[in-house]
C-alpha positions as CSV (number, residue, x, y, z in Angstrom):
1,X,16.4,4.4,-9.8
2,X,18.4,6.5,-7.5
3,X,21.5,5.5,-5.3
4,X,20.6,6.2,-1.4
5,X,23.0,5.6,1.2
6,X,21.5,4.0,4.6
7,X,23.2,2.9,7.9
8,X,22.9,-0.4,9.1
9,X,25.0,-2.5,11.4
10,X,27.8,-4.8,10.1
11,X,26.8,-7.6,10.9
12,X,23.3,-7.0,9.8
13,X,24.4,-6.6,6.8
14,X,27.0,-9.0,6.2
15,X,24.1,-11.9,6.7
16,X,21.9,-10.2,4.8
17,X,24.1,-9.7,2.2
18,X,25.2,-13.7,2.6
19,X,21.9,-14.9,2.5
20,X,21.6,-12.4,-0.9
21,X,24.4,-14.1,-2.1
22,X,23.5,-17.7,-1.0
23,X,19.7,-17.8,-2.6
24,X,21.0,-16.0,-5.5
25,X,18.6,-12.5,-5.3
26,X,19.2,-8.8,-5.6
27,X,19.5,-7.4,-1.9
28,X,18.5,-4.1,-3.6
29,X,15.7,-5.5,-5.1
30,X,15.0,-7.3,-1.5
31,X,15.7,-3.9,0.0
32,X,12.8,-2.2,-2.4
33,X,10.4,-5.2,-1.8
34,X,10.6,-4.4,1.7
35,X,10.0,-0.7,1.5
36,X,6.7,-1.4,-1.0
37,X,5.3,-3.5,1.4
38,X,5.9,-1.6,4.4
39,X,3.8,1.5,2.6
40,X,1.5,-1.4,1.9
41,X,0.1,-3.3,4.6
42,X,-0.8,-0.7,7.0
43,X,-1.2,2.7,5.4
44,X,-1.4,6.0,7.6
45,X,-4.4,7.7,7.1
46,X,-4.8,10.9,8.2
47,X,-8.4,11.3,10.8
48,X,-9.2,13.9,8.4
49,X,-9.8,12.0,5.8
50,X,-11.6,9.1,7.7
51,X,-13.9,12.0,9.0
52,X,-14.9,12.8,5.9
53,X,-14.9,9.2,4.6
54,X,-17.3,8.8,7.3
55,X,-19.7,11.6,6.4
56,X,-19.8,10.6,3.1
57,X,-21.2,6.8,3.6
58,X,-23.6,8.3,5.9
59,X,-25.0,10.6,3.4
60,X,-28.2,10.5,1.9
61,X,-28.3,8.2,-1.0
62,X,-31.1,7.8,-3.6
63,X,-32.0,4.2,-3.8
64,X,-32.0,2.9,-7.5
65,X,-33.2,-0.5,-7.2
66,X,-31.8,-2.8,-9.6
67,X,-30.0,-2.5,-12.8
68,X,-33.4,-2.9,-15.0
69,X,-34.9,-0.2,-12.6
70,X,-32.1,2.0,-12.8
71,X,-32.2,2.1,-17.0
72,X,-36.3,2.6,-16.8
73,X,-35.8,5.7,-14.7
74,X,-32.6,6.5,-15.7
75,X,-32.3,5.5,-19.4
């Protein structure tokens, strides 16, 4: 873990750190929780990448059929 400095308004703080305090939890646990989830939910992807995501599920594919086909051919 490292120790990061941040600047936030007083009184944001002071009932965030209250509520902390009142439901018992860690507000630098609350503070990491938050962070995770905001690299979480909606992830920036650069178009690169989708452009090549994009030519690679419209490549050509060999169909294998089913699992017993595959280990005929295959196997």
């Amino acid at each position: 873990m490292a120790l990061k400095t941040f600047n936030v308004e007083e009184e944001t703080y002071q009932k965030f750190s209250d509520f902390c305090r009142q439901n018992g939890i860690s507000m630098s646990k609350q503070i990491d929780i938050f962070m995770k989830a905001q690299l979480e939910e909606k992830p920036k992807v650069r178009a690169e990448y989708l452009q090549r995501l994009e030519a690679i599920r419209k490549g050509k594919f060999i169909k294998i059929g089913s699992m017993e086909n595959f280990k005929k051919r295959y196997v």
